[in-house]
Each structure stands twice: as structure tokens, then as C-alpha cells.
C-alpha positions as CSV (number, residue, x, y, z in Angstrom):
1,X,-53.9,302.6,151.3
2,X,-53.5,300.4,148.1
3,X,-50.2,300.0,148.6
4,X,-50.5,298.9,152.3
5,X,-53.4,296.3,151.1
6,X,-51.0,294.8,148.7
7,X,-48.3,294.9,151.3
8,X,-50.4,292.6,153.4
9,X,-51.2,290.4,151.0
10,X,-47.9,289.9,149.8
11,X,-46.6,289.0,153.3
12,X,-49.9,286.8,154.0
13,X,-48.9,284.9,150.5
14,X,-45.5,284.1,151.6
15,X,-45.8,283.3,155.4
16,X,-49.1,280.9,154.4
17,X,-46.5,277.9,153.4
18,X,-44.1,278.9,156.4
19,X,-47.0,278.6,159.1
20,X,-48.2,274.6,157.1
21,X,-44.4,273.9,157.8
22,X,-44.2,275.1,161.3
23,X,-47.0,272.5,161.9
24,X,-45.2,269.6,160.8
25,X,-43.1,267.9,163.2
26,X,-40.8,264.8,164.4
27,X,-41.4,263.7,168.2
28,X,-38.4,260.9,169.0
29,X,-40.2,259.5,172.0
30,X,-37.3,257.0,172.9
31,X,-34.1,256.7,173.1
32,X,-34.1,259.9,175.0
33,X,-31.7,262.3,173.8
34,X,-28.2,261.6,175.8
35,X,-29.0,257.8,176.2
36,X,-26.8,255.3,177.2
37,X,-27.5,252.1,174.3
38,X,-26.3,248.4,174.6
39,X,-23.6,248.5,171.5
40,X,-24.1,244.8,171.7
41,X,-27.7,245.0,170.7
42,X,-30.2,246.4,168.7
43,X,-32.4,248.7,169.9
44,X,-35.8,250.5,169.7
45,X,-37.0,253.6,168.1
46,X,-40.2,255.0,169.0
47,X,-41.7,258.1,167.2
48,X,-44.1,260.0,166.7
49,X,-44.6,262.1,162.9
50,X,-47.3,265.1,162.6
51,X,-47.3,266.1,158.9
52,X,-47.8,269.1,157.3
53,X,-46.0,271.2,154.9
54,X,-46.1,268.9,152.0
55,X,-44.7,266.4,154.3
56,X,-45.1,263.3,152.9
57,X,-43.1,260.2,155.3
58,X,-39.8,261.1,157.4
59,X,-36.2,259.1,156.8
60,X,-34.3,258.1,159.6
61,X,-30.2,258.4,159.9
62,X,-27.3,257.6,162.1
63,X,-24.7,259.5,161.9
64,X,-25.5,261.1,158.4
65,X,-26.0,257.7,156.9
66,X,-30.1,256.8,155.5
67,X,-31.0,253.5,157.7
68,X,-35.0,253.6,156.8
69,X,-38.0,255.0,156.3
70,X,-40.7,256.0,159.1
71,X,-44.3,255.9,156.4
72,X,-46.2,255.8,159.6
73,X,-47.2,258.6,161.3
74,X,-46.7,256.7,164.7
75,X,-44.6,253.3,165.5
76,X,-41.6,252.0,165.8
77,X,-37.9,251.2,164.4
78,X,-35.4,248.4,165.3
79,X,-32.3,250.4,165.0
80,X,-29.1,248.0,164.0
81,X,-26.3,247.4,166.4
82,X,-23.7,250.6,166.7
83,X,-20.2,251.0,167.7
84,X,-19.3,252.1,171.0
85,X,-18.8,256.0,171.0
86,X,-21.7,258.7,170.4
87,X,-24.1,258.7,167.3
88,X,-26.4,261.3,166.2
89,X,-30.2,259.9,165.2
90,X,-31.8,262.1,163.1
91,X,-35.5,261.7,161.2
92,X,-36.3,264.2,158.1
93,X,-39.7,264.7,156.4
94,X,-39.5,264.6,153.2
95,X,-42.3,265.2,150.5
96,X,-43.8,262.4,148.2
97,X,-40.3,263.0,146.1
98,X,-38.3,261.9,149.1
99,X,-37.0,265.6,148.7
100,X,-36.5,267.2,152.8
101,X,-39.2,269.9,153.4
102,X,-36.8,271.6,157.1
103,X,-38.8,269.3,159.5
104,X,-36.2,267.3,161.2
105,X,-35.7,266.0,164.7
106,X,-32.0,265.0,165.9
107,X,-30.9,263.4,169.1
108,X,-27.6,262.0,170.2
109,X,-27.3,258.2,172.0
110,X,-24.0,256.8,173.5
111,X,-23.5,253.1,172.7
112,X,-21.8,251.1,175.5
């Protein structure tokens, strides 16, 4: 019976940070994922940030490359002209060390 108490407190030790993590999140409201942008101009990105997890602020990228930082938990971003072709939008939270905590939120835009 000992053993099976410290099982479960083991288990309940480790999977504590993993359920604070599971409720942070990313929402990219717009661009939908699988938009069609004007390459011509910029263009808006709404979002919406629930932190948790040590989650601290969320950075945004385009294709892989850091464009800004989303401090609010809810607003909006002028995203820069892009190239024609598809591009990946992505938005990591990261802690108060700008370090990525696994809370990320991807979509991919076509620019016409």
C-alpha cells in the first residue's frame, strides 16, 4: 500500500506542470488557416493568448523568421508585405526568459 501511495504521488508530481501547460493556448482568429492574402499589402493578425504554464507573452513568425511579439493576451498585429507563394504563421509562448514553453499555434496563408 506504501508503495502504491508513493506511486501516486509521484505521477500526480509530474503530470501537475503538464495539465498548467495543457491550459495555455494560442487562438489565431484571422487569417484563417488556408487564406488567400493580398502580397501587395499588409495585412491583419488577430489573436487571441490564454496563458498558463509559465507562459509569459507569445512570438510571432513567418516562415521560421521572429517578426514580433504578441505581450497582450488579446489584439492585433500588422503583418508586413509577403512574397507570392505560401507562408507558415506561427505564435510561441514563451516564459518571462523569452525561452518556448510547447504552446504554439501555426497556420499557413497563400499570398497573391
Amino acid at each position: 500500500m506504501r508503495n502504491l501511495s508513493m506511486l501516486l504521488l509521484t505521477l500526480t508530481t509530474l503530470t501537475a506542470p503538464l495539465a498548467v501547460a495543457a491550459e495555455a493556448k494560442i487562438d489565431i482568429i484571422a487569417p484563417a488557416d488556408g487564406a488567400k492574402l493580398d502580397a501587395r499589402a499588409q495585412s491583419k493578425l488577430d489573436y487571441e493568448v490564454t496563458l498558463g504554464g509559465g507562459g509569459d507573452h507569445a512570438h510571432l513568425y513567418v516562415d521560421g523568421k521572429e517578426t514580433g511579439l504578441l505581450r497582450q493576451k488579446k489584439g492585433s498585429y500588422t503583418l508586413d508585405p509577403m512574397t507570392r507563394g505560401m507562408h507558415e504563421i506561427c505564435a510561441r509562448m514563451v516564459n518571462k526568459n523569452h525561452t518556448p514553453i510547447g504552446v504554439e499555434r501555426c497556420i499557413k496563408v497563400t499570398a497573391e
